[in-house]
MITOR-17925 format. One record per residue: residue number from 1; residue in one letter; x, y, z of N, C-alpha, C in turn. Coordinates in nm, 3 decimals, decimal comma. Layout:
N
SITE_NUM_A_X_Y_Z_X_Y_Z_X_Y_Z
...
END
This chain:
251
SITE_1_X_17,774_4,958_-9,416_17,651_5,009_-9,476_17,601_5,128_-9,394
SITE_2_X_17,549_5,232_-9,471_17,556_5,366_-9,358_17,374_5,336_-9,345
SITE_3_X_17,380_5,432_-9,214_17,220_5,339_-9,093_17,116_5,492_-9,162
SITE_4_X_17,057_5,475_-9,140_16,892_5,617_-9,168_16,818_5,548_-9,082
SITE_5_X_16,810_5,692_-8,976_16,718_5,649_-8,852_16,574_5,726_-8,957
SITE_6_X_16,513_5,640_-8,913_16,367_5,718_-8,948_16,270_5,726_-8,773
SITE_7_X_16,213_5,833_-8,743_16,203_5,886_-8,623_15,972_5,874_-8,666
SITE_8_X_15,974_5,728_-8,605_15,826_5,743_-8,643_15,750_5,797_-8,485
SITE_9_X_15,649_5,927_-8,537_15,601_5,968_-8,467_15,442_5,904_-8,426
SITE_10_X_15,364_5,831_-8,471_15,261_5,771_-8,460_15,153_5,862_-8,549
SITE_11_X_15,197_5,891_-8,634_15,149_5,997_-8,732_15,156_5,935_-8,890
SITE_12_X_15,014_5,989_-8,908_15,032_5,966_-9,088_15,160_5,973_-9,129
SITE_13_X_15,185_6,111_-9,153_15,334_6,140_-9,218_15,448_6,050_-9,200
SITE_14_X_15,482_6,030_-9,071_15,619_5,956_-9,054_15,584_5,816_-9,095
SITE_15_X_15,460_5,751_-9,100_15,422_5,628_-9,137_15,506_5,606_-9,271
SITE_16_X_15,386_5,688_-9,358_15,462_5,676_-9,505_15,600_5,727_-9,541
SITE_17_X_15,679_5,787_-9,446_15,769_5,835_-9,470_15,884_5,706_-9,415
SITE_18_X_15,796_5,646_-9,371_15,889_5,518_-9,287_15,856_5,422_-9,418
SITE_19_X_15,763_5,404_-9,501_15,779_5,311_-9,598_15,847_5,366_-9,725
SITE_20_X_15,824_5,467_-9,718_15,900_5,534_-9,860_16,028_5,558_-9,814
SITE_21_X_16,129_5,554_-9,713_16,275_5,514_-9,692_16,279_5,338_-9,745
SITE_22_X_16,233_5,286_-9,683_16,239_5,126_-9,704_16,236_5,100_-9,834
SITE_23_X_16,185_5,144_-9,918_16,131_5,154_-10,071_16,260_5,201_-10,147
SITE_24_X_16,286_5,316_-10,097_16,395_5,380_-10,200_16,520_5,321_-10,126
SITE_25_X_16,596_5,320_-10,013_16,702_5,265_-9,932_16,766_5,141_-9,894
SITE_26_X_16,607_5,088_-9,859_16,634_4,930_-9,777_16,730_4,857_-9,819
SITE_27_X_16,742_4,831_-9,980_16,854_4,758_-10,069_16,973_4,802_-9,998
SITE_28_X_17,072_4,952_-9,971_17,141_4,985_-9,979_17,219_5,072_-9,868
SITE_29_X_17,071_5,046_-9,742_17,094_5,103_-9,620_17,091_5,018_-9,552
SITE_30_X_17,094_5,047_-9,382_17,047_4,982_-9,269_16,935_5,093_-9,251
SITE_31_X_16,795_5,067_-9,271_16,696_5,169_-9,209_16,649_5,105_-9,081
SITE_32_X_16,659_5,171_-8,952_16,588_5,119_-8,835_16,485_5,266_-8,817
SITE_33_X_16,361_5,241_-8,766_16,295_5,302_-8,750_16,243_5,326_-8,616
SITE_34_X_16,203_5,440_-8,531_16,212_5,444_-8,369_16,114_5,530_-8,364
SITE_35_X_16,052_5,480_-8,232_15,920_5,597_-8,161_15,995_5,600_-7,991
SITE_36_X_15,976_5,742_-8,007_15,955_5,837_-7,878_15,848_5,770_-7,810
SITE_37_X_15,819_5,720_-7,745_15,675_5,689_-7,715_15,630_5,753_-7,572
SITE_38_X_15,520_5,827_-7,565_15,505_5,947_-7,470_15,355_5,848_-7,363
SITE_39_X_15,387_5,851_-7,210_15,262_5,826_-7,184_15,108_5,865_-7,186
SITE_40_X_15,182_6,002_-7,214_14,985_6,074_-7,257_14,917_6,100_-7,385
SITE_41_X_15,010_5,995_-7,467_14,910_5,984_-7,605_14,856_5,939_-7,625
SITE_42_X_14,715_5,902_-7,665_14,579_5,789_-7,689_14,623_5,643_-7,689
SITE_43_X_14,607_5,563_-7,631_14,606_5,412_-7,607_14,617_5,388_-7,762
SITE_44_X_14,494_5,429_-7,859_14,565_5,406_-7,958_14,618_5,414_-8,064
SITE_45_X_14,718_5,506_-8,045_14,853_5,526_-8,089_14,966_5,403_-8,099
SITE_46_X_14,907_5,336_-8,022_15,008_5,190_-7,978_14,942_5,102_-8,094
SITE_47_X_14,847_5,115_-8,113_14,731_4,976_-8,206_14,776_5,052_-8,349
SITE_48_X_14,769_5,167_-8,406_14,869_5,213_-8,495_15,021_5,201_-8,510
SITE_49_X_15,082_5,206_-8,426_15,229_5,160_-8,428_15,247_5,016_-8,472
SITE_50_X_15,185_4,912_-8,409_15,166_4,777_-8,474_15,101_4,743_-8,594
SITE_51_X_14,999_4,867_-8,607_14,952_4,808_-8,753_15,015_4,827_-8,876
SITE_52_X_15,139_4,945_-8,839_15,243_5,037_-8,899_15,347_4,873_-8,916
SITE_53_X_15,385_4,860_-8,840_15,495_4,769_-8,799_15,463_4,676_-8,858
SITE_54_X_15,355_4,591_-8,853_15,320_4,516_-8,988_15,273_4,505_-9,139
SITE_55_X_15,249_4,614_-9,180_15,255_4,643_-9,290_15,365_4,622_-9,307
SITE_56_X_15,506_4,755_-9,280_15,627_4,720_-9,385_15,730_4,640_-9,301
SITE_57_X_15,643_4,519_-9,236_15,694_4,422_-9,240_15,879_4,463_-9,140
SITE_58_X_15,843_4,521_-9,033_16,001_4,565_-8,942_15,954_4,566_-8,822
SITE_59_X_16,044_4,592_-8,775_16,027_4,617_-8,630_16,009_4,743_-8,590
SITE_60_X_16,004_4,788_-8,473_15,980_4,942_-8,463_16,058_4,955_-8,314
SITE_61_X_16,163_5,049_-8,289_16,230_5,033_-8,154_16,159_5,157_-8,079
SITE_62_X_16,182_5,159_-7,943_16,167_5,256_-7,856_16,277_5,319_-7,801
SITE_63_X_16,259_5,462_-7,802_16,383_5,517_-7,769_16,327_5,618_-7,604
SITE_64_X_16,431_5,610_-7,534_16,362_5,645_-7,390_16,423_5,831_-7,355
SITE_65_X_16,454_5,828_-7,290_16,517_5,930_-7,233_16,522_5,921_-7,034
SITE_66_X_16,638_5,823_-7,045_16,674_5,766_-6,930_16,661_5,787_-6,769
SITE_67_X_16,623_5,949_-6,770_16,599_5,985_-6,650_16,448_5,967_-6,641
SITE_68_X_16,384_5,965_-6,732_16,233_5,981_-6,720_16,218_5,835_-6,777
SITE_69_X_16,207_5,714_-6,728_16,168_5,578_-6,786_16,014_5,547_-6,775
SITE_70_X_15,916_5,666_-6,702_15,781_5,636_-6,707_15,748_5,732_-6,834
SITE_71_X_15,847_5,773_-6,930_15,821_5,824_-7,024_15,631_5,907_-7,033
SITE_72_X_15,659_5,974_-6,902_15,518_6,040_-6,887_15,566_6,208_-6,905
SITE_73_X_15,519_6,273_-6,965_15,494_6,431_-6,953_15,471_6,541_-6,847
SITE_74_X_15,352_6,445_-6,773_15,361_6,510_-6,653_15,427_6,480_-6,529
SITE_75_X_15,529_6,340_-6,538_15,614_6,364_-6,474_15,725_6,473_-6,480
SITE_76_X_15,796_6,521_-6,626_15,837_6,609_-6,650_15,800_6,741_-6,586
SITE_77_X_15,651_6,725_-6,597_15,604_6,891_-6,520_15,657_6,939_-6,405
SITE_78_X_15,609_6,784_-6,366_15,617_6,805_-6,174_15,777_6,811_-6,151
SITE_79_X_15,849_6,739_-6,192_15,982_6,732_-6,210_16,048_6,903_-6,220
SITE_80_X_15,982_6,954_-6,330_16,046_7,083_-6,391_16,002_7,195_-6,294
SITE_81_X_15,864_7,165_-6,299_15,812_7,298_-6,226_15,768_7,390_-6,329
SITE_82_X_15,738_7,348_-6,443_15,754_7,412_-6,568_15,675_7,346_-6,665
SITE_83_X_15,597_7,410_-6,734_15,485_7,312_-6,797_15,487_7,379_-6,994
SITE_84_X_15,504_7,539_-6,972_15,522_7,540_-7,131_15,538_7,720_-7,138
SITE_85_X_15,587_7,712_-7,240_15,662_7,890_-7,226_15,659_7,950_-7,402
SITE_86_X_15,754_8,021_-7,382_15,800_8,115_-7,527_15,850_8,020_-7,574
SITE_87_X_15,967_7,958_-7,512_16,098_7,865_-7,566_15,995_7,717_-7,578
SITE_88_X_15,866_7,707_-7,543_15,815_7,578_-7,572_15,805_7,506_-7,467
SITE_89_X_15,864_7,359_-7,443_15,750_7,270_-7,311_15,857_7,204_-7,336
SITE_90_X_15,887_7,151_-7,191_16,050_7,068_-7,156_16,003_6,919_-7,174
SITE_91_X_15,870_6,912_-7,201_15,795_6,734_-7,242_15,892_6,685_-7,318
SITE_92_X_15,892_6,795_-7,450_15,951_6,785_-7,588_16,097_6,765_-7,589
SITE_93_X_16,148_6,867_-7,532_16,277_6,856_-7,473_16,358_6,725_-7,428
SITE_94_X_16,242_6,677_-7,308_16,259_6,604_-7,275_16,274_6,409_-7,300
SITE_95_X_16,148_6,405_-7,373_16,087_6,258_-7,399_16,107_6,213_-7,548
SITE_96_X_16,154_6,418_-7,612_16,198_6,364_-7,752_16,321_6,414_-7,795
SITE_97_X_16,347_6,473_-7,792_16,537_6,537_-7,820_16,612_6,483_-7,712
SITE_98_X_16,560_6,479_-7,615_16,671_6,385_-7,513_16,750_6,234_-7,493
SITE_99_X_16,577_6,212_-7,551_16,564_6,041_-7,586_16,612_6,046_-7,738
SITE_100_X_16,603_6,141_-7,810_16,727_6,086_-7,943_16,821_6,126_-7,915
SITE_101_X_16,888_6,183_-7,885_17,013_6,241_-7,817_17,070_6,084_-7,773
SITE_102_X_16,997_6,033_-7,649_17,092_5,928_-7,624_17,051_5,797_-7,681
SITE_103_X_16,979_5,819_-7,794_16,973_5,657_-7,868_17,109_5,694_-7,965
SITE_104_X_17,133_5,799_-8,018_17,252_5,841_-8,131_17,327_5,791_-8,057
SITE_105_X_17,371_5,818_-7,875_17,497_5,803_-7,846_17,500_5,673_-7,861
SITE_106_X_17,412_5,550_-7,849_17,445_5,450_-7,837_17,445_5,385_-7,986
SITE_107_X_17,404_5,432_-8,065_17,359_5,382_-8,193_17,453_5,475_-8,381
SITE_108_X_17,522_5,417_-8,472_17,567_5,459_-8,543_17,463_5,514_-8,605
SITE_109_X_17,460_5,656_-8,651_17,363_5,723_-8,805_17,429_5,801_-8,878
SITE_110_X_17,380_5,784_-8,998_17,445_5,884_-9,075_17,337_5,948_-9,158
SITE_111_X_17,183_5,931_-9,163_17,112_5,994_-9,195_17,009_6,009_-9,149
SITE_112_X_16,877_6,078_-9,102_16,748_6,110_-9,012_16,663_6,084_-9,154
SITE_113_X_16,546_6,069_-9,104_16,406_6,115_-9,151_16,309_6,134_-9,117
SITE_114_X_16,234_6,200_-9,099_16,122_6,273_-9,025_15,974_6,293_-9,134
SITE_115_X_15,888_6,286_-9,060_15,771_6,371_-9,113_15,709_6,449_-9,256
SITE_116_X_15,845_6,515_-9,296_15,775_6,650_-9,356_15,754_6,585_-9,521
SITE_117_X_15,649_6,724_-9,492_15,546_6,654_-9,632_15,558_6,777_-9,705
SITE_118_X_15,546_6,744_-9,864_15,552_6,825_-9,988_15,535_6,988_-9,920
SITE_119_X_15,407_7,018_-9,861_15,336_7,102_-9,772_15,408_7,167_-9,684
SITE_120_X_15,532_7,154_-9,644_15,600_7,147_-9,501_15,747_7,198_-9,578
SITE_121_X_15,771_7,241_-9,691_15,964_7,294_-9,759_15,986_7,348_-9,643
SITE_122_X_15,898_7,475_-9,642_15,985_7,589_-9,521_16,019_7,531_-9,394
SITE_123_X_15,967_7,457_-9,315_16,006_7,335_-9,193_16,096_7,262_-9,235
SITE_124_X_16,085_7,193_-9,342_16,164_7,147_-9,331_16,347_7,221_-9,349
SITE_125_X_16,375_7,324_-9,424_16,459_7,392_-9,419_16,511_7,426_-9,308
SITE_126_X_16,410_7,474_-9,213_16,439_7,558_-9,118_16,518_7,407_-8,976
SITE_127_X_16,494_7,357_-9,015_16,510_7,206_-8,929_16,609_7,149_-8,951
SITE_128_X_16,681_7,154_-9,124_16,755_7,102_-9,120_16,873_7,247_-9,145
SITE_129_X_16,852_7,370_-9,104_16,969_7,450_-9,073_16,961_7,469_-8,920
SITE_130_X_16,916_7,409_-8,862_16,883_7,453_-8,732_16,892_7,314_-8,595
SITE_131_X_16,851_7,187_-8,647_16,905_7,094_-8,591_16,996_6,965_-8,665
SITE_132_X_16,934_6,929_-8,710_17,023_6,772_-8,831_17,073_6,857_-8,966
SITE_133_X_17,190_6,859_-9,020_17,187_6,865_-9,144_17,174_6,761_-9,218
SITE_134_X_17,184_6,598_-9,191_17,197_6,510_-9,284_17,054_6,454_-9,262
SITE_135_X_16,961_6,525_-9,293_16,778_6,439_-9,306_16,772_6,471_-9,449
SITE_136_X_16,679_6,335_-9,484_16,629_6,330_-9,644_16,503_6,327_-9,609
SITE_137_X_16,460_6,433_-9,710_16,310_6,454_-9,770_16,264_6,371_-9,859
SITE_138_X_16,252_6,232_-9,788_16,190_6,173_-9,893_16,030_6,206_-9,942
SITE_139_X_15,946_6,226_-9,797_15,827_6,315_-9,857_15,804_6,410_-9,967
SITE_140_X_15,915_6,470_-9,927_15,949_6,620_-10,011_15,938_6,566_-10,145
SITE_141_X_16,060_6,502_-10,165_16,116_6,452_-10,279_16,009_6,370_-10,414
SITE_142_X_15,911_6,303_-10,319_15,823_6,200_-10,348_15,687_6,279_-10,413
SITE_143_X_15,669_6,384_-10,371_15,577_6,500_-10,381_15,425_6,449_-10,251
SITE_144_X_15,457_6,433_-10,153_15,398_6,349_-10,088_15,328_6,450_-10,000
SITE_145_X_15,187_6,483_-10,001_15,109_6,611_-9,880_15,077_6,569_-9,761
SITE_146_X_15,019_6,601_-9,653_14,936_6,531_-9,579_14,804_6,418_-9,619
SITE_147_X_14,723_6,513_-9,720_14,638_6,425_-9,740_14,674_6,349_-9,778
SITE_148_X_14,765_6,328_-9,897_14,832_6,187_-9,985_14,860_6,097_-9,845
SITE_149_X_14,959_6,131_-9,737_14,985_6,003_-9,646_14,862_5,947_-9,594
SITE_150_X_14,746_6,049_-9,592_14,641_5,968_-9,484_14,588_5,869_-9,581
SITE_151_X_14,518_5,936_-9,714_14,440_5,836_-9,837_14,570_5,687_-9,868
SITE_152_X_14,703_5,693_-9,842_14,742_5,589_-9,871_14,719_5,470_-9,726
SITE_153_X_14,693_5,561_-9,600_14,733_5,460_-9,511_14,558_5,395_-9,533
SITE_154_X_14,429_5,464_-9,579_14,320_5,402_-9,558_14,323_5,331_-9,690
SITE_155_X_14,426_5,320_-9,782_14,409_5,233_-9,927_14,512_5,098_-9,870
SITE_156_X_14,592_5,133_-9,768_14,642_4,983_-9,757_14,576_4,926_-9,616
SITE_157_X_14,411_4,970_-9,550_14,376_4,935_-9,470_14,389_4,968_-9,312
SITE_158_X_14,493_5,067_-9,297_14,510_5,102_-9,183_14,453_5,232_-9,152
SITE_159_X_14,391_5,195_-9,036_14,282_5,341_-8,960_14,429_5,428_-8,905
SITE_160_X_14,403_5,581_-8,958_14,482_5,643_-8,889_14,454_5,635_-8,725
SITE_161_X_14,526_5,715_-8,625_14,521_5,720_-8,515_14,399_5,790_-8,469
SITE_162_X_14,327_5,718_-8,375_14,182_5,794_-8,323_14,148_5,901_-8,287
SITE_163_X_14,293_5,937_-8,276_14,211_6,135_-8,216_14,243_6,179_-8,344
SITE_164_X_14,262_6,138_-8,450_14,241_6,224_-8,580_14,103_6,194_-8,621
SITE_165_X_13,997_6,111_-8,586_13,883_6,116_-8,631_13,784_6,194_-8,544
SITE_166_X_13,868_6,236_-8,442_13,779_6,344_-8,341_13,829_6,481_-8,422
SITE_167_X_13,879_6,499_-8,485_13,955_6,622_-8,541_14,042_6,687_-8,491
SITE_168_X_14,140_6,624_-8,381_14,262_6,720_-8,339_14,353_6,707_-8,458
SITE_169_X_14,407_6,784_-8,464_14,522_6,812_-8,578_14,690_6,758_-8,557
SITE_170_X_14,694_6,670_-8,464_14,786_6,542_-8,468_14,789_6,463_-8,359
SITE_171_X_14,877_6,374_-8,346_14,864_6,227_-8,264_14,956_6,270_-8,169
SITE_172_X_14,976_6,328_-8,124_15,033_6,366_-7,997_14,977_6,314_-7,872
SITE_173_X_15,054_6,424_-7,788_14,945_6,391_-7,619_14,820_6,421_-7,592
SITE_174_X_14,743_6,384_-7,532_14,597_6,458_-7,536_14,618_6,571_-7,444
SITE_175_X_14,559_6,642_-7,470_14,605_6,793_-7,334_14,738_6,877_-7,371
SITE_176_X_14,728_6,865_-7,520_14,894_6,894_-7,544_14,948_7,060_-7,477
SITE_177_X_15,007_7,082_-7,415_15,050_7,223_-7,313_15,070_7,316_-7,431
SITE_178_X_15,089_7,289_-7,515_15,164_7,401_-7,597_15,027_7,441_-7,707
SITE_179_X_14,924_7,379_-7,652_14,785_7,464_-7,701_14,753_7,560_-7,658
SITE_180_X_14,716_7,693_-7,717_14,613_7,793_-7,584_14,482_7,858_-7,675
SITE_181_X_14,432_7,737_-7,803_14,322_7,774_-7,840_14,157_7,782_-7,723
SITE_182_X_14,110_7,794_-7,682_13,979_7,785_-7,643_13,912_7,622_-7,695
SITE_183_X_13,898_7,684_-7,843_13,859_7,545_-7,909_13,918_7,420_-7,838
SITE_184_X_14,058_7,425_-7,863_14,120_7,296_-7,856_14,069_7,272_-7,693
SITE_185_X_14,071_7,321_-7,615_14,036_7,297_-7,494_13,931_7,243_-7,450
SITE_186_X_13,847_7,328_-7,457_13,680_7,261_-7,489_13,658_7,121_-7,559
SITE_187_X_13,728_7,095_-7,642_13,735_6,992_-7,731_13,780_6,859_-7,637
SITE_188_X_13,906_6,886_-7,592_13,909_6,807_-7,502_13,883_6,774_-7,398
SITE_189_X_13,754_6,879_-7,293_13,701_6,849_-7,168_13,588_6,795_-7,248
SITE_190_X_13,523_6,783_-7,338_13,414_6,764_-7,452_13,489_6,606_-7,397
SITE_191_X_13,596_6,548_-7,461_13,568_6,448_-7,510_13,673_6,302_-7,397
SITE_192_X_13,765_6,418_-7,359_13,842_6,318_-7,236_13,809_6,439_-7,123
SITE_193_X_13,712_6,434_-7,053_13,692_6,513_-6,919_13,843_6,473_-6,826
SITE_194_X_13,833_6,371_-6,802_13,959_6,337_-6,714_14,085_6,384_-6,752
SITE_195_X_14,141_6,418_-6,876_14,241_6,500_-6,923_14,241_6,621_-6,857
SITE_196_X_14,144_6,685_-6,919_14,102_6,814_-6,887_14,169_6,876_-6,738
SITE_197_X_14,074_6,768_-6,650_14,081_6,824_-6,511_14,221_6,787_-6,460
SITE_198_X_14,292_6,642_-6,499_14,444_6,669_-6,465_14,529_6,783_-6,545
SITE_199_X_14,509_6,827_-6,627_14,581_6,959_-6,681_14,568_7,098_-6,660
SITE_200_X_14,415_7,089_-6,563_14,355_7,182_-6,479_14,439_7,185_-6,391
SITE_201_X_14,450_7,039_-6,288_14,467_7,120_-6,173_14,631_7,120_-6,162
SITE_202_X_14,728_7,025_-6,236_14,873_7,049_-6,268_14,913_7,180_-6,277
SITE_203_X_14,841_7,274_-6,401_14,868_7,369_-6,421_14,845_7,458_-6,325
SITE_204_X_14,717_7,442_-6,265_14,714_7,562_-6,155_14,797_7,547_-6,011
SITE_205_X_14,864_7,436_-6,004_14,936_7,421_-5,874_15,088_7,481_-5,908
SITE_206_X_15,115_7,456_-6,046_15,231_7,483_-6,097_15,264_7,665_-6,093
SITE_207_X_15,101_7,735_-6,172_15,099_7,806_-6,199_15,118_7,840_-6,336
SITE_208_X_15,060_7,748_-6,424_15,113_7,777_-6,574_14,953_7,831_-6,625
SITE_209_X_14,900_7,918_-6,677_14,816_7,992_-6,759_14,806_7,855_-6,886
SITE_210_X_14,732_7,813_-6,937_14,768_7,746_-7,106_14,697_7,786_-7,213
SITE_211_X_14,593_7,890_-7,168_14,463_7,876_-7,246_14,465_8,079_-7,271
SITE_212_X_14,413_8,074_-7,404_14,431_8,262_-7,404_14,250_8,267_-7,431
SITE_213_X_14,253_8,329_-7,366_14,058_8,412_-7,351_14,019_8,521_-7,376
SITE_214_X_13,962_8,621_-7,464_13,925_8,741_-7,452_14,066_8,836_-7,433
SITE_215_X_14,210_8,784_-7,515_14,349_8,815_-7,520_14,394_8,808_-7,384
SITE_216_X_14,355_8,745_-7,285_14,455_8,737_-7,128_14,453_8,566_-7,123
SITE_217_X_14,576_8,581_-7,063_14,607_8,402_-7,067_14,477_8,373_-6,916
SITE_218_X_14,453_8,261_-6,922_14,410_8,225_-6,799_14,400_8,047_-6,764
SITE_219_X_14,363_8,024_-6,663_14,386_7,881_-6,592_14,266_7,825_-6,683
SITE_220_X_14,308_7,693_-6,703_14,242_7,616_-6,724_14,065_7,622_-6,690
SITE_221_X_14,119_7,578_-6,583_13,976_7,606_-6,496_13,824_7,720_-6,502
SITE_222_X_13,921_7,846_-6,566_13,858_7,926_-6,562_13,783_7,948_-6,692
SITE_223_X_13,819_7,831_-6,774_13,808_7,832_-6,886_13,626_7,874_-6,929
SITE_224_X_13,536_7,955_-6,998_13,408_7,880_-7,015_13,416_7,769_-7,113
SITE_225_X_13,253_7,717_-7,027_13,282_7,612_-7,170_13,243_7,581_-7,303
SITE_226_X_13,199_7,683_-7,305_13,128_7,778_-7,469_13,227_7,892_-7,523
SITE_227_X_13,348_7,905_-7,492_13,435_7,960_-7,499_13,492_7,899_-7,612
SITE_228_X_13,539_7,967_-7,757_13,562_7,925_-7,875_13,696_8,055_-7,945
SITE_229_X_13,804_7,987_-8,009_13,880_8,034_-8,051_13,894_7,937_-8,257
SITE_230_X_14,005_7,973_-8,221_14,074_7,983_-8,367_14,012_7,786_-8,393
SITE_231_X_13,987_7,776_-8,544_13,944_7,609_-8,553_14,054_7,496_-8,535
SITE_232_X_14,008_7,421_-8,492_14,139_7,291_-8,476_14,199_7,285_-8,554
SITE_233_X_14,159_7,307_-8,735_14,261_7,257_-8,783_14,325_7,367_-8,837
SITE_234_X_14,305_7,480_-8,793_14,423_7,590_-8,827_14,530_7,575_-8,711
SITE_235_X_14,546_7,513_-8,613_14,640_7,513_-8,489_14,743_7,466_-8,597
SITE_236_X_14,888_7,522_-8,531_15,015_7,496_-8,570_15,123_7,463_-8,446
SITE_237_X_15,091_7,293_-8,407_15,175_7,291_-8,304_15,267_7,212_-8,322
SITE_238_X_15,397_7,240_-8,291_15,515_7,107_-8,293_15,560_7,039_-8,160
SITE_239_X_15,551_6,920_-8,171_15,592_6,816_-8,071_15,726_6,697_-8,145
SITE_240_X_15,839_6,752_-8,105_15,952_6,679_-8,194_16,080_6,768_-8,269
SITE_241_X_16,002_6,823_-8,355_16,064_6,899_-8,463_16,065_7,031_-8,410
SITE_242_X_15,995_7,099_-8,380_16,073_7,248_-8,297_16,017_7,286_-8,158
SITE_243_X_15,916_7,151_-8,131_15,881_7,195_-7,996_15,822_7,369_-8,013
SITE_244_X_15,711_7,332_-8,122_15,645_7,518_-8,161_15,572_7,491_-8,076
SITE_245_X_15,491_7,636_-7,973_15,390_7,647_-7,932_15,277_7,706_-8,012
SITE_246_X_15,177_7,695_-7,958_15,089_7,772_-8,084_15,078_7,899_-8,070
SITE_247_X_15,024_7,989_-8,151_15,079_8,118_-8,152_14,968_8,166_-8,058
SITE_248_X_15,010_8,312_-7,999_14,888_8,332_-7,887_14,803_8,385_-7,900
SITE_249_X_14,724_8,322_-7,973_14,627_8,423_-8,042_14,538_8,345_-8,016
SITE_250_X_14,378_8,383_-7,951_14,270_8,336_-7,955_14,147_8,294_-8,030
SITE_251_X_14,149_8,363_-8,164_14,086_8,431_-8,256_14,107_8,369_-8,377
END
């Protein structure tokens, strides 16, 4: 029986995209479904993964990336020396293409599924000429948007993940490196101060700029804190799928 990894990110999207494989496949596949699981994503992200996991009624595996077993980010930093660039942030690299990399080696697939929603063709194209060719769009296929995954997960009772009701624009890490809105920044010394200041002072020991101000990158630190860029939910960042940074634009 051929296997379809479905790659749940702790995200609306991959949720329903993890029940709508089960739906159309389950009869006729092996679907196992797997999280990356990163240490600097909201506590709960974990209370979503279980509430995920019981709904469609499976299990949910963890996939590691063996050199890094504290599956932390900023161990990666300190590790790399390297926190986030043109080519993107070795987190990603690391905790998620690495860690599927060696769950494949150990594990038979013959098909992926990911995320992408009705909303998302051009990603998804570009993703599957560029890393997997054998992923199904079942989103795609299903005519399935963002909003559609969130209104179904609050019609079968499940609270999306909590930093989507603060308004970040996904369930990622908090402090995600590959931000350099103003907004997003502020947002998060606003609401996890303690983030903030470890991504402060990481970055400035490292030497990584993350934040663009008045068009010059600058430290964290130097950030003001009435300092305002582009709105949260226009940010376009990838964590997984292309490891995008956001574009550098302040504005």
């Amino acid at each position: 029986m051929s296997v379809i990894a479905v790659w749940f990110s702790c995200g609306a999207a991959s949720a329903i995209a993890a029940k709508e494989t089960l739906r159309r496949y389950g009869d006729t596949h092996t679907v196992q479904i797997i999280n990356n699981p990163v240490a600097e994503e909201h506590d709960d992200n974990r209370r979503f993964l279980r509430d995920v996991a019981d709904w469609l009624g499976v299990g949910i595996e963890k996939a590691y990336n063996e050199k890094y077993p504290s599956a932390s980010a900023e161990d990666v930093w300190e590790h790399r020396q390297y926190i986030s660039g043109i080519a993107g942030a070795p987190c990603t690299i690391e905790l998620k293409k690495e860690a599927r990399r060696q769950w494949e080696e150990r594990n038979e697939v013959h098909y992926h599924v990911l995320g992408f929603t009705a909303d998302e063709q051009k990603r998804f194209e570009q993703f599957q000429a560029n890393e997997w060719r054998e992923v199904l769009p079942v989103l795609i296929e299903a005519g399935y948007t963002k909003q559609a995954c969130y209104d179904e997960l609050r019609e079968a009772g499940i609270s999306p993940p909590y930093v989507y009701e603060l308004g970040l624009p996904n369930a990622n890490c908090l402090g995600c490196v590959k931000a350099t809105s103003p907004t997003y920044w502020n947002h998060i010394r606003k609401h996890f101060p303690e983030v903030f200041e470890r991504r402060a002072a990481q970055s400035r020991r490292i030497g990584a700029r993350l934040v663009r101000h008045k068009g010059e990158r600058i430290f964290l630190d130097e950030l003001p804190e009435d300092a305002k860029g582009k709105p949260l939910k226009s940010m376009d960042i990838e964590c997984g799928l292309f490891c995008r940074q956001e574009s550098d634009d302040d504005g």
